[in-house]
C-alpha atoms as one frame of an Amber mdcrd trajectory, in Angstrom:
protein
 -97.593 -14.135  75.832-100.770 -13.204  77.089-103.020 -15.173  79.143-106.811
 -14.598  80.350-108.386 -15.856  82.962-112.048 -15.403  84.089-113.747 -16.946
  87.203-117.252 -17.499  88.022-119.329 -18.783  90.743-122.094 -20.940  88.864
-124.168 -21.519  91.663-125.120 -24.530  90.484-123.268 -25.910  87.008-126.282
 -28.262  86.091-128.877 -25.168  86.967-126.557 -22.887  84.518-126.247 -25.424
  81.806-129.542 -25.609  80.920-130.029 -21.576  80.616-129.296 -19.339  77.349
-126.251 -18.172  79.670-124.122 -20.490  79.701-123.043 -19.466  76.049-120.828
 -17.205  78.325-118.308 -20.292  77.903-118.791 -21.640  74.260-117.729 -17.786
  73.754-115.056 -17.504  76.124-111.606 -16.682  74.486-110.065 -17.030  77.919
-106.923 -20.099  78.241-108.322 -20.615  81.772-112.028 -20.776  83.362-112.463
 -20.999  87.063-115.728 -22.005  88.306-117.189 -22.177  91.656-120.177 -23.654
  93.965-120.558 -26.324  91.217-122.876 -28.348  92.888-122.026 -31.347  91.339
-119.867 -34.411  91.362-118.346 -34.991  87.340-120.024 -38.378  86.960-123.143
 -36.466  87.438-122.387 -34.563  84.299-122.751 -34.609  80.365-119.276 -35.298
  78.852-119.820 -31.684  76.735-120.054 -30.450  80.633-117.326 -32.713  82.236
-114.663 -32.989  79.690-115.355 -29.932  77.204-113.521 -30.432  73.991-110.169
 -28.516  73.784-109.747 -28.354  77.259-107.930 -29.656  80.087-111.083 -30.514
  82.778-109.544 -30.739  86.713-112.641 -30.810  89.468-113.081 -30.784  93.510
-116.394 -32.029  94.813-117.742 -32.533  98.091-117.667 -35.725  99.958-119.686
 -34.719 102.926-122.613 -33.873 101.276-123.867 -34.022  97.586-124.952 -30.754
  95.762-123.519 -28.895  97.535-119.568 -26.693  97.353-117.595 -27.883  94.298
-114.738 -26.380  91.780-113.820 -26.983  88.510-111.204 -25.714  86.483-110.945
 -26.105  82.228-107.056 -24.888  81.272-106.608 -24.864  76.920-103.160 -24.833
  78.417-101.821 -28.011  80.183-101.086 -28.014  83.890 -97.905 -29.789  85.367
 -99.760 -30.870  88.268-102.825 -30.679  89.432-103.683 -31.228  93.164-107.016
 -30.372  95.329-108.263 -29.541  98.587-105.636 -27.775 101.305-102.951 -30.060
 102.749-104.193 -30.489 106.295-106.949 -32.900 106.822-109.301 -30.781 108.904
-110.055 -28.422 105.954-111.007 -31.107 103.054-113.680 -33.275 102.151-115.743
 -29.868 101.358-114.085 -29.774  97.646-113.064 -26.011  98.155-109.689 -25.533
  96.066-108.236 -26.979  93.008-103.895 -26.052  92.574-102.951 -26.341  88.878
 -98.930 -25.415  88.468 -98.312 -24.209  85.257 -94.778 -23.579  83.624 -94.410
 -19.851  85.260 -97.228 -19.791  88.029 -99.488 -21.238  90.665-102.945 -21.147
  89.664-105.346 -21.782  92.910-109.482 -21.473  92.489-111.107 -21.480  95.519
-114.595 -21.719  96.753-113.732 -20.249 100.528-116.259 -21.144 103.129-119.369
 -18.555 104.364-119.852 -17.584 107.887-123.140 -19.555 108.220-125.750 -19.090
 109.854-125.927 -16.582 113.009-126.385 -18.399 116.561-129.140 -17.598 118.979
-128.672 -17.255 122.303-131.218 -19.873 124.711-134.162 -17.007 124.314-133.489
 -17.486 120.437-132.089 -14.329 120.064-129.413 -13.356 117.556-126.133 -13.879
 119.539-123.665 -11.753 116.805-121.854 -14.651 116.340-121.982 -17.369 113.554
-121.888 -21.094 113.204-118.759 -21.304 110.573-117.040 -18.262 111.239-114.543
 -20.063 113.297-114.155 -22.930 110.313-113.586 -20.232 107.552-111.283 -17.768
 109.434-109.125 -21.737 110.220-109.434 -22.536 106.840-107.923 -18.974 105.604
-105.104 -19.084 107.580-104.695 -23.215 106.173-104.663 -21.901 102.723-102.352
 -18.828 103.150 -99.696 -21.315 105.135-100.140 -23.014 101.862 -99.879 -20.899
  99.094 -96.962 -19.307 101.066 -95.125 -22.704 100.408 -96.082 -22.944  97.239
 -95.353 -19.073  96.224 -91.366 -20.316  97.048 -91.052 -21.705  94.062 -92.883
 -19.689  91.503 -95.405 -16.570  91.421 -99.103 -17.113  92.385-102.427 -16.700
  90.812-105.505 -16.949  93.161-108.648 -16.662  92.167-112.399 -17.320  93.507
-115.323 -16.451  95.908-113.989 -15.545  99.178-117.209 -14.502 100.799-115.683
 -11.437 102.229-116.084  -7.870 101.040-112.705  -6.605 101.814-113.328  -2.659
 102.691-116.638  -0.337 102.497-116.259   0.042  98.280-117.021  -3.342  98.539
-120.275  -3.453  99.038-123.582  -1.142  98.922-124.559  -0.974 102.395-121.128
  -1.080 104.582-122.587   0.551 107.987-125.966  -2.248 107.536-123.505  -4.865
 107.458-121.044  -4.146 109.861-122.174  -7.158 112.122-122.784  -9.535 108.908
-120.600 -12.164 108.076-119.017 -11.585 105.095-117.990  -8.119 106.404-116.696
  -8.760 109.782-113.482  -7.374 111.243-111.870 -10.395 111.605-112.728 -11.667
 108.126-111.551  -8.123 106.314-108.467  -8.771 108.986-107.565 -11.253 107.132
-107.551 -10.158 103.943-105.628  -6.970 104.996-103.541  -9.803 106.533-103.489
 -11.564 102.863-102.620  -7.753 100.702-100.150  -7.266 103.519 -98.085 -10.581
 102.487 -98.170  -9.357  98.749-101.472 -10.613  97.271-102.140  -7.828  94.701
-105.976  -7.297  94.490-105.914  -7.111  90.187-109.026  -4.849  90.295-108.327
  -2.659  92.797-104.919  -2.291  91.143-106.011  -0.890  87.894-109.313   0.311
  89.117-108.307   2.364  92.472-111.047   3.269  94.512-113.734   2.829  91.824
-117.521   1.850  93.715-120.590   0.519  92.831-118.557  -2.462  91.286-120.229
  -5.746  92.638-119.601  -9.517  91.739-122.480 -10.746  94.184-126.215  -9.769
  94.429-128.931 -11.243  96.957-131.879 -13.068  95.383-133.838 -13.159  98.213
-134.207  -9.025  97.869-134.176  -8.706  94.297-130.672  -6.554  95.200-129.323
  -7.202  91.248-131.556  -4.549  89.346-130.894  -1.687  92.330-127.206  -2.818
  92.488-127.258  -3.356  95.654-124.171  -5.952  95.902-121.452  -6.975  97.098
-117.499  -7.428  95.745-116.450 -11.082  97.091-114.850 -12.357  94.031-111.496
 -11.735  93.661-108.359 -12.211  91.446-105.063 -11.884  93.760-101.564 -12.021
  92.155 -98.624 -12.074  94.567 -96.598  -9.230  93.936 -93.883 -10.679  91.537
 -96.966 -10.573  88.898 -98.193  -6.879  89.381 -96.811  -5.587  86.990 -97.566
  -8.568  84.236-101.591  -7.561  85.093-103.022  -5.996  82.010-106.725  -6.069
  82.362-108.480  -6.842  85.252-112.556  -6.838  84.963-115.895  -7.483  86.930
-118.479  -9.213  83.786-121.614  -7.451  85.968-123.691  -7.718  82.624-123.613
 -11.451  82.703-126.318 -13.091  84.031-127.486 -17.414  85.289-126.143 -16.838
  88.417-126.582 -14.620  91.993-122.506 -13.979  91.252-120.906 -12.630  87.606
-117.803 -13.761  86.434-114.841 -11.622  87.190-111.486 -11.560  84.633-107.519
 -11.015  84.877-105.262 -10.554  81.889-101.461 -11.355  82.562 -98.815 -10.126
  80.031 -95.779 -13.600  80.753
């Protein structure tokens, strides 16, 4: 049996809605669709939005603020469970991660938290460090103690934007950003950290060292039509599924959004 999967962060689902591109999931033939950075709470949605017909709907929104964070998951095939946000208390309320089990995996889509913004020292000068670093890099290590436990009793699927570029193929500029968040040691530590415990990077898999393949583009310098990007969205398999992935794809021709959707196909 095959299954598909595709991920995408909307950046806003009620912006995305309302443009042409969002035919992207009337014509989907994927059996699960992982979105992230919603932006919206379900009540705040059209039922053709929040319960799509012929498809199993699960969502995470923020509490702490509205408009803002968010996942959603639609599954044609039905979950066994269905839980959200990380066990431990001092990493939810932000709606960052939805689990859905399925019969033979662990499905987790995850909106992982930026670095913020950089602090300034008392002249207001950059410091080099950054308001949320120390949040994210906690709430990393929350979600692999996690998905560890859960891993025990069946292979995992993660998928998402983790708002780190893991090495210098994965993004346009590496030596610019060597002091940006998004592309500091300690966050591509970690995700050496998370290949190391047998999290299989699907693209990189079939793909090798292939560059110039982005999932993220700034708005604020027009960096889409130079290709000057970033590669933060990922699909991980643990290593028990390596050799089920089939396809594994970067959608860089879809547009609505400052991200693209990214794909995995798994051969069960």
């Amino acid at each position: 049996m095959r299954i598909k999967c595709v991920s995408w962060n909307v950046n806003g689902l009620r912006a995305l809605a309302a443009k042409p591109e969002w035919r992207w999931f009337a014509e989907t033939d994927a059996q699960i669709v992982a979105l992230q950075e919603t932006k919206a709470q379900p009540c705040q949605l059209d039922a053709s939005l929040r319960e799509p017909k012929g498809w199993y709907a699960a969502w995470a929104s923020s509490e702490v603020k509205k408009g803002y964070s968010g996942v959603a998951v639609f599954s044609r095939i039905a979950p066994l469970r269905v839980k959200s946000e990380l066990p431990e208390v001092a990493f939810q309320g932000e709606g960052r991660l939805l689990h859905l089990e399925f019969a033979q995996f662990h499905f987790f889509n995850g909106y992982f938290p930026n670095g913020g913004a950089e602090e300034l020292d008392e002249k207001g000068k950059p410091t080099g460090r950054f308001k949320r670093v120390p949040y994210k890099m906690g709430f990393f290590e929350a979600f692999l103690r996690y998905v560890e436990a859960c891993r025990g009793s069946k292979p995992v699927v993660v998928c998402g934007d983790f708002n780190i570029a893991h090495t210098s193929i994965d993004l346009a500029r590496p030596k610019q950003n060597e002091k940006s968040t998004g592309f500091l040691p300690e966050e591509r530590a970690f995700l050496d950290r998370f290949t190391q415990a047998g999290y299989v990077d699907s693209f990189r898999l079939l793909h090798g060292k292939e560059a110039g393949r982005y999932t993220w583009w700034s708005y604020k310098s027009r960096a889409r039509p130079k290709n000057i990007g970033w590669r933060i969205d990922y699909f991980f398999v643990s290593q028990e599924l390596a050799d089920k992935v089939r396809e594994a794809w970067i959608e860089d021709s879809v547009y609505g959004s400052d991200h693209c959707p990214v794909g995995l196909c798994l051969e069960l």
